[in-house]
mmCIF file of the N, C-alpha and C atoms, coordinates in Angstrom:
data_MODEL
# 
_entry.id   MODEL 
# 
loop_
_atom_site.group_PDB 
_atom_site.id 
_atom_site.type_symbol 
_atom_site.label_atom_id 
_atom_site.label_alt_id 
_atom_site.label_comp_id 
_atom_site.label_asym_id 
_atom_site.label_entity_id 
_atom_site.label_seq_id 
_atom_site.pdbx_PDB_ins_code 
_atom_site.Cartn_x 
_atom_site.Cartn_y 
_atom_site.Cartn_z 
_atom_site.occupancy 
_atom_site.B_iso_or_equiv 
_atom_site.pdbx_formal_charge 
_atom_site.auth_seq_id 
_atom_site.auth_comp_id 
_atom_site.auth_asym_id 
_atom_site.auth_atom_id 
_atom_site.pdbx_PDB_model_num 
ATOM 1   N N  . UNK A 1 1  ? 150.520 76.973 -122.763 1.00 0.00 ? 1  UNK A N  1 
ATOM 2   C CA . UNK A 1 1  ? 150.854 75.658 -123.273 1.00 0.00 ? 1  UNK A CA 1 
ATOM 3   C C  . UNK A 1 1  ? 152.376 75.521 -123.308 1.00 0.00 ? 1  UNK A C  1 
ATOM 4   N N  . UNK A 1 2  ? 152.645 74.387 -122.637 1.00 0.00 ? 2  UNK A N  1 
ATOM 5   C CA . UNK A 1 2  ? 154.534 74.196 -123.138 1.00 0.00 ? 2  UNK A CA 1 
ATOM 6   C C  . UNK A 1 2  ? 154.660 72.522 -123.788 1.00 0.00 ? 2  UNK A C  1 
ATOM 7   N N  . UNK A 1 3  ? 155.364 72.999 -124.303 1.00 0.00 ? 3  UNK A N  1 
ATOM 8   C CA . UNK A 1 3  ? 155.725 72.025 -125.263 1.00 0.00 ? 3  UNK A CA 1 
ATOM 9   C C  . UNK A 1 3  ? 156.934 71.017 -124.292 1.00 0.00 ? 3  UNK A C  1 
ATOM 10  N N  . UNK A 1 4  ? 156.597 69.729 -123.756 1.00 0.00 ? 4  UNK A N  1 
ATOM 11  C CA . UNK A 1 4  ? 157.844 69.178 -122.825 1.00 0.00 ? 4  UNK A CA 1 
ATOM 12  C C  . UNK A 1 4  ? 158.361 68.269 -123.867 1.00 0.00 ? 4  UNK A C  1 
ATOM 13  N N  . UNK A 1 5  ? 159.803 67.724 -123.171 1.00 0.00 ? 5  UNK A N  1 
ATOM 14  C CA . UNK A 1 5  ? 160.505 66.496 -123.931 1.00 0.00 ? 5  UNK A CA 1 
ATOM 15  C C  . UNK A 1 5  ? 160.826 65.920 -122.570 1.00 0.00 ? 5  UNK A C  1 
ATOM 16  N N  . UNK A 1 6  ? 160.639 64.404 -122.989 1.00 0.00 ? 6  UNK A N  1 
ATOM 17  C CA . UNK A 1 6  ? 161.125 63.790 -121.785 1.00 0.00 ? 6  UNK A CA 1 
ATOM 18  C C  . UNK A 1 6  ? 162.019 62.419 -122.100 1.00 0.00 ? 6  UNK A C  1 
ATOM 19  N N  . UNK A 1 7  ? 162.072 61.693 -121.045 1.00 0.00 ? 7  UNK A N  1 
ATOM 20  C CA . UNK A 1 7  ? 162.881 60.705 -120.843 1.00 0.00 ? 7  UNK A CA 1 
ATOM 21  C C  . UNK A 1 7  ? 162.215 59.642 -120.235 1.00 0.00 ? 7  UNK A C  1 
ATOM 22  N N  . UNK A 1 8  ? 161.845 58.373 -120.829 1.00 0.00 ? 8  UNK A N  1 
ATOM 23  C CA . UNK A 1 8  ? 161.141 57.107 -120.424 1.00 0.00 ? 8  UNK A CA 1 
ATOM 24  C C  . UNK A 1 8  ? 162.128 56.165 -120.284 1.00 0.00 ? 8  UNK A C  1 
ATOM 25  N N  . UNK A 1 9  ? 162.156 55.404 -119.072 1.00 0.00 ? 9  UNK A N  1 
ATOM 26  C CA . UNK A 1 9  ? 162.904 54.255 -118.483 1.00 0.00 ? 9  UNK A CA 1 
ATOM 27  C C  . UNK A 1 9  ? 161.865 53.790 -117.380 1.00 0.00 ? 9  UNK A C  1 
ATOM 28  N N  . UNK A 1 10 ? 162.979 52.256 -117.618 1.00 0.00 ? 10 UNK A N  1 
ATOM 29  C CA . UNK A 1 10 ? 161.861 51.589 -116.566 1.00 0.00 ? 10 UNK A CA 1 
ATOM 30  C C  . UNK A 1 10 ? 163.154 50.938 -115.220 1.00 0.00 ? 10 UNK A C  1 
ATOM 31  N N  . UNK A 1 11 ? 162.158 51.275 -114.211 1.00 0.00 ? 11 UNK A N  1 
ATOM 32  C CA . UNK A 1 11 ? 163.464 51.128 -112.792 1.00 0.00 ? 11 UNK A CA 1 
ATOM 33  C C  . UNK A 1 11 ? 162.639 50.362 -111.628 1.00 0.00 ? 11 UNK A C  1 
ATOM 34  N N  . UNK A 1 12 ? 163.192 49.020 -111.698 1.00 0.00 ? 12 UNK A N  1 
ATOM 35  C CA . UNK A 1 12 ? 162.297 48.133 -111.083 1.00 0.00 ? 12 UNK A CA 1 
ATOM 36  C C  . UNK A 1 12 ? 161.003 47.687 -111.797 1.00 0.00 ? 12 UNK A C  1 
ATOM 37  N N  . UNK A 1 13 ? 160.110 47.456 -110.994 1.00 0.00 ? 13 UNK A N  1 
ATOM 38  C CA . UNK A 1 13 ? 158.761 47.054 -111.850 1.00 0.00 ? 13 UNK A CA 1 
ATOM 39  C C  . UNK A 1 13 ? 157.739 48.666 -112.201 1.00 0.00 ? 13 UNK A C  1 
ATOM 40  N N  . UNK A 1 14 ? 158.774 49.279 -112.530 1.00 0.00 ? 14 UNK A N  1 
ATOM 41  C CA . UNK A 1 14 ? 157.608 50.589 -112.780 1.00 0.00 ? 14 UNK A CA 1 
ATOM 42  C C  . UNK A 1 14 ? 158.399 51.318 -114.197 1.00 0.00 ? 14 UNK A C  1 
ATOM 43  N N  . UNK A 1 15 ? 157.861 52.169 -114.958 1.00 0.00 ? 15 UNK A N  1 
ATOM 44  C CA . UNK A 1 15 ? 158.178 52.856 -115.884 1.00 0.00 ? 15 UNK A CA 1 
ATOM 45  C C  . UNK A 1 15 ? 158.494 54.603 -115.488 1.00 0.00 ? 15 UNK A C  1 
ATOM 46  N N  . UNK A 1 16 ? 159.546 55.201 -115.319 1.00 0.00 ? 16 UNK A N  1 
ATOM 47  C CA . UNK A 1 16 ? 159.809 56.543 -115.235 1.00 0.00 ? 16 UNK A CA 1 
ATOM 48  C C  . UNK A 1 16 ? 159.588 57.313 -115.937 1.00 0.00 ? 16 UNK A C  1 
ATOM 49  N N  . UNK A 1 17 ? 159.060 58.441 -116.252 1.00 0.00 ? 17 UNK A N  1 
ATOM 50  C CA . UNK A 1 17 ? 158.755 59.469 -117.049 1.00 0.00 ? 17 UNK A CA 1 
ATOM 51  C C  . UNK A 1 17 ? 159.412 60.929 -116.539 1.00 0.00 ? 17 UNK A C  1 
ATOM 52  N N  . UNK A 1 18 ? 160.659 60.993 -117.059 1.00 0.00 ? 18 UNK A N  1 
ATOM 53  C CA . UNK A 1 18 ? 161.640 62.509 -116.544 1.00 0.00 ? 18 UNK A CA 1 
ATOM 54  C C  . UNK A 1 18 ? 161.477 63.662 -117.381 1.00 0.00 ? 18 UNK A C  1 
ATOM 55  N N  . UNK A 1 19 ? 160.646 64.666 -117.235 1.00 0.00 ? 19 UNK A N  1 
ATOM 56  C CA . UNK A 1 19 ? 161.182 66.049 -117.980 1.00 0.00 ? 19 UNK A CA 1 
ATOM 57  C C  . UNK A 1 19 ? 162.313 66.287 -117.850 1.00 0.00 ? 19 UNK A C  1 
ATOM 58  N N  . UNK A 1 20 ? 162.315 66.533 -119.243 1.00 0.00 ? 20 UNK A N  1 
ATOM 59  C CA . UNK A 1 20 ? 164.033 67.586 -119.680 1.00 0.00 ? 20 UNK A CA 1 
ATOM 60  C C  . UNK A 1 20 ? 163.922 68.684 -119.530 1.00 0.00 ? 20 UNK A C  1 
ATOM 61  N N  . UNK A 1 21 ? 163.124 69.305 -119.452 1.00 0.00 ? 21 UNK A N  1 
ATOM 62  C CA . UNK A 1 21 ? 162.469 70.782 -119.563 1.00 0.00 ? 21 UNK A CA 1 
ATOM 63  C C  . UNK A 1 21 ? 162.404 71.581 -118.318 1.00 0.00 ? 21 UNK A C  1 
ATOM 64  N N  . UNK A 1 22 ? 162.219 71.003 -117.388 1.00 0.00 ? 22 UNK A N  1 
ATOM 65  C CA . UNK A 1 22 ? 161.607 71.268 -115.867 1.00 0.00 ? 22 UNK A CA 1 
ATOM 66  C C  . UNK A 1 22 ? 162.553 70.124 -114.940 1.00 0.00 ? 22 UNK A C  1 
ATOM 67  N N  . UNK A 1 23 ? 162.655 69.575 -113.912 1.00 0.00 ? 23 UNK A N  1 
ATOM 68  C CA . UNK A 1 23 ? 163.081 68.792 -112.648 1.00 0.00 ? 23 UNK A CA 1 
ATOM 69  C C  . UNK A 1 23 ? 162.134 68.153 -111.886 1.00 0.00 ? 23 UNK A C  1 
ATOM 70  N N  . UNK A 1 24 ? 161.018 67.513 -113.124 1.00 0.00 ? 24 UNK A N  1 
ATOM 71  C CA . UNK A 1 24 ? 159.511 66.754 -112.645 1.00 0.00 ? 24 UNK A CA 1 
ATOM 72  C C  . UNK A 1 24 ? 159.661 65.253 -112.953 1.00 0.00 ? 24 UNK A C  1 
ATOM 73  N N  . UNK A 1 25 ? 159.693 64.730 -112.489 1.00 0.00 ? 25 UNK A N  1 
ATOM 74  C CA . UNK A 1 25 ? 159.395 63.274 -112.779 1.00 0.00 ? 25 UNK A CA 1 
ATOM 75  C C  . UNK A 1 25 ? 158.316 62.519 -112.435 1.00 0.00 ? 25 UNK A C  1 
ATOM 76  N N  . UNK A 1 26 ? 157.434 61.469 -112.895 1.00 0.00 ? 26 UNK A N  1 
ATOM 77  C CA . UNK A 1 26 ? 156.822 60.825 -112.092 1.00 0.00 ? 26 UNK A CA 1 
ATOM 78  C C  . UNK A 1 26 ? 156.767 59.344 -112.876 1.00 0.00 ? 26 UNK A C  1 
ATOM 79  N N  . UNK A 1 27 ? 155.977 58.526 -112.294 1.00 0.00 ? 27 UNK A N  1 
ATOM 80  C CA . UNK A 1 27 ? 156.048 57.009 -112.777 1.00 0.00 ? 27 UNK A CA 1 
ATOM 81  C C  . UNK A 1 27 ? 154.293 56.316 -112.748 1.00 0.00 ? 27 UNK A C  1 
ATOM 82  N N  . UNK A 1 28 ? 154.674 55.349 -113.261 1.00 0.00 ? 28 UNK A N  1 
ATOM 83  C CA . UNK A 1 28 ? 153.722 54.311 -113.685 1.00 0.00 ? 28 UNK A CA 1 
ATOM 84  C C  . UNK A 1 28 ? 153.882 52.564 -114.041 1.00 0.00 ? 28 UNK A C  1 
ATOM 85  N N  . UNK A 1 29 ? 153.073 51.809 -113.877 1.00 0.00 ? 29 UNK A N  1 
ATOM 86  C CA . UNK A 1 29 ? 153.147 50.564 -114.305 1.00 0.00 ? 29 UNK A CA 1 
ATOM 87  C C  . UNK A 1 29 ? 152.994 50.179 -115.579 1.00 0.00 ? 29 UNK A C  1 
ATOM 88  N N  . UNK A 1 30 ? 152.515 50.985 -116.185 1.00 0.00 ? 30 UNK A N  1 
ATOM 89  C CA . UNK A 1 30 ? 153.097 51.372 -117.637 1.00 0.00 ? 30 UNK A CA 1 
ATOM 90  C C  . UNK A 1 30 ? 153.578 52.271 -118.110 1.00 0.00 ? 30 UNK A C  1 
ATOM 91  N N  . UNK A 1 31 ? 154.053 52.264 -119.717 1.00 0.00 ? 31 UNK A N  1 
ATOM 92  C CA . UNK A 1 31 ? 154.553 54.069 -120.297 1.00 0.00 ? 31 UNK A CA 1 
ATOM 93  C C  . UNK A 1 31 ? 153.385 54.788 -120.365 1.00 0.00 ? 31 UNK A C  1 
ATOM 94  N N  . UNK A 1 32 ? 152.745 54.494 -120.923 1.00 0.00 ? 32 UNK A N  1 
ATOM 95  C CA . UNK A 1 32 ? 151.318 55.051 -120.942 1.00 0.00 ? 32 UNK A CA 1 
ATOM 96  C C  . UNK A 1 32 ? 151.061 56.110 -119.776 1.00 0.00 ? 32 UNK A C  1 
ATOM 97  N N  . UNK A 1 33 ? 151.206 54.894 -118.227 1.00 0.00 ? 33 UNK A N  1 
ATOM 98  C CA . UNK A 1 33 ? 150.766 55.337 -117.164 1.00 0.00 ? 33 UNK A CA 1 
ATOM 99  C C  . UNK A 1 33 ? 151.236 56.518 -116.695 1.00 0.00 ? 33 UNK A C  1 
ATOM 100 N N  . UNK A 1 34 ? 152.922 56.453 -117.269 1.00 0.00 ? 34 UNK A N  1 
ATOM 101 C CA . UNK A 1 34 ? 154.047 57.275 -116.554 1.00 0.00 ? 34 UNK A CA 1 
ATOM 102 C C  . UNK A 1 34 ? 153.956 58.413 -117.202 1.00 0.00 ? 34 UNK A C  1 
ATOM 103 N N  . UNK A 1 35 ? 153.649 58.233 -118.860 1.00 0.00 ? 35 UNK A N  1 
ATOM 104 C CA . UNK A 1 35 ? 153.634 59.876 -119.308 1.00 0.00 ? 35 UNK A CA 1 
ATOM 105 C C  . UNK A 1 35 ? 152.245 60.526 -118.896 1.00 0.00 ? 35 UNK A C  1 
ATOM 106 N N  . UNK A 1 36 ? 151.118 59.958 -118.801 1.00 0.00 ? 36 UNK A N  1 
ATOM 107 C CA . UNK A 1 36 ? 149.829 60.335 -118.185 1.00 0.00 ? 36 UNK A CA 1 
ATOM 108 C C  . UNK A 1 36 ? 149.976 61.222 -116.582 1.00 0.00 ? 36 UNK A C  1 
ATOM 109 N N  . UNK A 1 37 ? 150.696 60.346 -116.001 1.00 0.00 ? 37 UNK A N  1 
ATOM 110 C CA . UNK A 1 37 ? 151.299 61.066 -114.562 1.00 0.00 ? 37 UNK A CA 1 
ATOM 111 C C  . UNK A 1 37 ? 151.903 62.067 -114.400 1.00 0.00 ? 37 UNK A C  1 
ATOM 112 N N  . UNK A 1 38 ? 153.289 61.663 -115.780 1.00 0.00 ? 38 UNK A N  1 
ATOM 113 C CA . UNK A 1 38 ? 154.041 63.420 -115.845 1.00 0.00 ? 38 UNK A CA 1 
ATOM 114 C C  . UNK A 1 38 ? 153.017 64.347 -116.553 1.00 0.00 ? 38 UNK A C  1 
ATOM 115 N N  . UNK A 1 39 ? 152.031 64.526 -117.295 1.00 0.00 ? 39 UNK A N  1 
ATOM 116 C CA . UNK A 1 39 ? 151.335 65.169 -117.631 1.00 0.00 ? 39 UNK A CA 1 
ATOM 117 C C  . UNK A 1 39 ? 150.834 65.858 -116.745 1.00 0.00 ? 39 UNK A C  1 
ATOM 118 N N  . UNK A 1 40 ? 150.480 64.867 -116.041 1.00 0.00 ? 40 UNK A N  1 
ATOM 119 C CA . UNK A 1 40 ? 149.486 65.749 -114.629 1.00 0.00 ? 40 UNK A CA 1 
ATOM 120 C C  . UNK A 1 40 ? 150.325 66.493 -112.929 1.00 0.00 ? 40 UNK A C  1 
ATOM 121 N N  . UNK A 1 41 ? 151.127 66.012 -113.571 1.00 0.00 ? 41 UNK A N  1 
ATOM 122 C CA . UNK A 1 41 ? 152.242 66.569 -112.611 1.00 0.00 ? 41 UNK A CA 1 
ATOM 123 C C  . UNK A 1 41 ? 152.903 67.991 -113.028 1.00 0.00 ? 41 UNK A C  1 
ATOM 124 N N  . UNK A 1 42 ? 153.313 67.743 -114.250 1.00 0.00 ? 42 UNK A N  1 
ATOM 125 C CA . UNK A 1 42 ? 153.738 69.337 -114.723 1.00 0.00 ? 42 UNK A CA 1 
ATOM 126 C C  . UNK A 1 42 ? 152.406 70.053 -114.918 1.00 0.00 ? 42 UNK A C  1 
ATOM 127 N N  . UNK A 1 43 ? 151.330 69.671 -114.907 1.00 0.00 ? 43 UNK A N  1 
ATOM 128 C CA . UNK A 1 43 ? 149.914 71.004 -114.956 1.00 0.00 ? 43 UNK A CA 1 
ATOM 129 C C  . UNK A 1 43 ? 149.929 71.058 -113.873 1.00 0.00 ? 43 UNK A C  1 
ATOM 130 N N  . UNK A 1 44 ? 150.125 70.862 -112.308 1.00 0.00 ? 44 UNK A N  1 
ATOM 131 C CA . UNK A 1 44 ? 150.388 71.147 -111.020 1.00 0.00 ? 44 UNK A CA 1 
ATOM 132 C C  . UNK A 1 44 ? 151.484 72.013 -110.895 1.00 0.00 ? 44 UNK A C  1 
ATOM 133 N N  . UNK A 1 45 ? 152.993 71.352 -111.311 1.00 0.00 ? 45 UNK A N  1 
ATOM 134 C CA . UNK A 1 45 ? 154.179 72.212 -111.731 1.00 0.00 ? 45 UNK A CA 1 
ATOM 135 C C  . UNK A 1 45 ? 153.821 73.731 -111.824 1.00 0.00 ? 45 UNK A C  1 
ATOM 136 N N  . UNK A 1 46 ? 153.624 73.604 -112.938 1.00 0.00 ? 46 UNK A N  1 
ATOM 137 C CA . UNK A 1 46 ? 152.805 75.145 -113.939 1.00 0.00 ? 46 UNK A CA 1 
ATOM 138 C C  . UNK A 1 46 ? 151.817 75.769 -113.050 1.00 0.00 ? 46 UNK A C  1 
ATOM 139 N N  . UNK A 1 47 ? 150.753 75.113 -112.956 1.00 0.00 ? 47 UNK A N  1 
ATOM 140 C CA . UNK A 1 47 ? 149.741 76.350 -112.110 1.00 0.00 ? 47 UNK A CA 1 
ATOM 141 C C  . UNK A 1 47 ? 150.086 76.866 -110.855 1.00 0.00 ? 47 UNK A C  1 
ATOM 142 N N  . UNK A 1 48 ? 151.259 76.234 -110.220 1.00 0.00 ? 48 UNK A N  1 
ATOM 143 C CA . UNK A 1 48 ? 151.684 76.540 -108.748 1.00 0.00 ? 48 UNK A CA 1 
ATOM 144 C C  . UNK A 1 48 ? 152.814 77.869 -108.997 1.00 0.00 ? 48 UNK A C  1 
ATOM 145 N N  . UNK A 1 49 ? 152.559 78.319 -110.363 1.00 0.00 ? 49 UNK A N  1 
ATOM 146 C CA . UNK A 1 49 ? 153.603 79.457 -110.719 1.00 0.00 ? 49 UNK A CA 1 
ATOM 147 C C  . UNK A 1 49 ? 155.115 79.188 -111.042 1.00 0.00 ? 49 UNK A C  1 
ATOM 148 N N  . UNK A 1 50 ? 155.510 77.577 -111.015 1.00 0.00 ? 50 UNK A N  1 
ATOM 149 C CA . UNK A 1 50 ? 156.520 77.529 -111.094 1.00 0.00 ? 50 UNK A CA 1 
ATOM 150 C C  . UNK A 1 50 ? 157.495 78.320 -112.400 1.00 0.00 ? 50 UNK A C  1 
ATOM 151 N N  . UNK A 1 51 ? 158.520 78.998 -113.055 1.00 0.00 ? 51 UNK A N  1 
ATOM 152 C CA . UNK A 1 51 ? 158.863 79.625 -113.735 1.00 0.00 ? 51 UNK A CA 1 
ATOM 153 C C  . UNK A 1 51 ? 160.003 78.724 -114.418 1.00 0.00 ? 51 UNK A C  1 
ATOM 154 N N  . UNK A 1 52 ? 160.291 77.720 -114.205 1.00 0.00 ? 52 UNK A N  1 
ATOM 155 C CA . UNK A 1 52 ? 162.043 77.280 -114.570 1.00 0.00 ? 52 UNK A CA 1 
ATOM 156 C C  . UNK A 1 52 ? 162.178 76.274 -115.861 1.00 0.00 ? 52 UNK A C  1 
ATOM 157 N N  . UNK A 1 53 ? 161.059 76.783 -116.499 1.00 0.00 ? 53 UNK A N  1 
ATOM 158 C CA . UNK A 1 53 ? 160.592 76.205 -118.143 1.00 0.00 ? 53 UNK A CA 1 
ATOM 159 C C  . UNK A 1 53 ? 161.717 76.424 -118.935 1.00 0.00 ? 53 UNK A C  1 
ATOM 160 N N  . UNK A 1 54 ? 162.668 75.521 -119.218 1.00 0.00 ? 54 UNK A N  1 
ATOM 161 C CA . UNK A 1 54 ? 163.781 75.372 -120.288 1.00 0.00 ? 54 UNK A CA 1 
ATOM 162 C C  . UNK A 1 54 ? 163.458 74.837 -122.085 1.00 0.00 ? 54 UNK A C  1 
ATOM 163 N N  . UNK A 1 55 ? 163.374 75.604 -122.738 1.00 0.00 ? 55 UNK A N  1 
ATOM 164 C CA . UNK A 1 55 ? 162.882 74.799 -124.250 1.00 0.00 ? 55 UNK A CA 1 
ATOM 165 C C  . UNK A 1 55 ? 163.874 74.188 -124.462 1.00 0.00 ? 55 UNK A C  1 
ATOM 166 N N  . UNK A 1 56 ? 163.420 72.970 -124.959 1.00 0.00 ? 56 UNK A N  1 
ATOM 167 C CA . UNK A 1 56 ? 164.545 72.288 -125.562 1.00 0.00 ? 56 UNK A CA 1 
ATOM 168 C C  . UNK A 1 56 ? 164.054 71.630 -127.192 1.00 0.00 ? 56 UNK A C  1 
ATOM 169 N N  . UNK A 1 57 ? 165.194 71.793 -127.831 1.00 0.00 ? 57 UNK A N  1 
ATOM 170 C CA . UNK A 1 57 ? 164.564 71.903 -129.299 1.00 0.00 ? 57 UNK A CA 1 
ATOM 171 C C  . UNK A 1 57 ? 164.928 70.568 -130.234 1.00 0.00 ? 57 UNK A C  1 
ATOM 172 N N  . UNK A 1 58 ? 166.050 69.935 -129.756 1.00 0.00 ? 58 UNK A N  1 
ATOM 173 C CA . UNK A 1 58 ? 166.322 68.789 -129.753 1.00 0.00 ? 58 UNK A CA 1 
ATOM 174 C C  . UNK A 1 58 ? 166.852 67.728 -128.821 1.00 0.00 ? 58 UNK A C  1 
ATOM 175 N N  . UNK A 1 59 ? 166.542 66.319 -128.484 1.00 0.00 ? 59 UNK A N  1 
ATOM 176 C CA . UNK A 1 59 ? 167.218 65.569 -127.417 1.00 0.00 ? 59 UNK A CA 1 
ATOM 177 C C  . UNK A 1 59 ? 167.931 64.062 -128.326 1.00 0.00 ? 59 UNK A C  1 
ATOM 178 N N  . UNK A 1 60 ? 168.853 63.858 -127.513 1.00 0.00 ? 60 UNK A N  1 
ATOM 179 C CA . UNK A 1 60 ? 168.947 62.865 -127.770 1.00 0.00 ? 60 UNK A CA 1 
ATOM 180 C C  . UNK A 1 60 ? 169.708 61.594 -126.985 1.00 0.00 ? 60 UNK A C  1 
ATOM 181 N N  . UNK A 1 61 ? 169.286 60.710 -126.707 1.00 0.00 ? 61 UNK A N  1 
ATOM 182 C CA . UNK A 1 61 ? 169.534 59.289 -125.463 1.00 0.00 ? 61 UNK A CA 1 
ATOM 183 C C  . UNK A 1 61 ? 170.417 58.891 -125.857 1.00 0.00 ? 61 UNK A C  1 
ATOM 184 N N  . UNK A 1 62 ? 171.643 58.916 -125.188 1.00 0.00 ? 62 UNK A N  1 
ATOM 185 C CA . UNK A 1 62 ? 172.755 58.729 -124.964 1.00 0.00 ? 62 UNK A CA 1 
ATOM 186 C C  . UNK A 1 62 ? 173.020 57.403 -123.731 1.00 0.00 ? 62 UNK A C  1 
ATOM 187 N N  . UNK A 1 63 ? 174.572 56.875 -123.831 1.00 0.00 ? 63 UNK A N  1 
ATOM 188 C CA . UNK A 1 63 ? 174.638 55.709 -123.013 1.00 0.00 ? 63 UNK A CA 1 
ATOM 189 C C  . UNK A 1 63 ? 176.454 55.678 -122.884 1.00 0.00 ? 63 UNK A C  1 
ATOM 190 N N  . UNK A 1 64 ? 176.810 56.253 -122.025 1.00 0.00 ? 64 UNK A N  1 
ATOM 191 C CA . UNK A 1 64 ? 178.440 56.142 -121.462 1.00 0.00 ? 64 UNK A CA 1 
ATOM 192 C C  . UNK A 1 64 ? 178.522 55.038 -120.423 1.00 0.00 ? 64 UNK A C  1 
ATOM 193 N N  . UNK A 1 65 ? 179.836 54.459 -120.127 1.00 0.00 ? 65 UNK A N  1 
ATOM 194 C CA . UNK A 1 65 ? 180.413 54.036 -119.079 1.00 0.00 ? 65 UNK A CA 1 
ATOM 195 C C  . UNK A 1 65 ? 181.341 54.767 -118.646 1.00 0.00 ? 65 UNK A C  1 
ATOM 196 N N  . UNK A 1 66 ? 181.197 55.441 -117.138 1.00 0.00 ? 66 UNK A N  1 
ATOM 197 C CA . UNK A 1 66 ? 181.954 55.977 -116.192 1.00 0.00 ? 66 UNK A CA 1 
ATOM 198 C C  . UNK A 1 66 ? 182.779 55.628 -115.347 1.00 0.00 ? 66 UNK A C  1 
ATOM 199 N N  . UNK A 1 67 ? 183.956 55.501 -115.227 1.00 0.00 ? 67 UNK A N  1 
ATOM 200 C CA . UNK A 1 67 ? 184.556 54.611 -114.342 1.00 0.00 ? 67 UNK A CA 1 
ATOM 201 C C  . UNK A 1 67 ? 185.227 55.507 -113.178 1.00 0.00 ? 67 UNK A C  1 
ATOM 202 N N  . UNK A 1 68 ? 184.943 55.373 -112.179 1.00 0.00 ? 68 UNK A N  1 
ATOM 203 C CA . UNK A 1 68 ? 185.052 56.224 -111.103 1.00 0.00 ? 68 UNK A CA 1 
ATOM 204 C C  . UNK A 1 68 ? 185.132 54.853 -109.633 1.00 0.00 ? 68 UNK A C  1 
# 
């Protein structure tokens, strides 16, 4: 069992669902849809042996302007 944290945004007409934990993302037409997807995406992740499980114990959403 791992415990994920993620990141919900919406980009275009769809909702993103990003692990913080892992480098998995997936999406949906709803949040619902999108964390349902990353769910089933990191149990693919995981059973394919992947190893690069980062705990993370607190997050928090942040918002800069970069000027470059």
């Amino acid at each position: 069992m791992y415990r994920i944290r993620y990141c919900l945004y919406r980009e275009d007409h769809y909702f993103v669902a990003q692990c913080l934990n892992v480098d998995v993302s997936s999406f949906g037409e709803t949040k619902e849809e999108a964390v349902a997807s990353l769910k089933e995406a990191l149990e693919l992740y995981f059973e394919d042996g992947a190893g690069d499980y980062q705990s993370i114990e607190e997050a928090t959403l942040g918002e800069e302007v970069v000027y470059a």
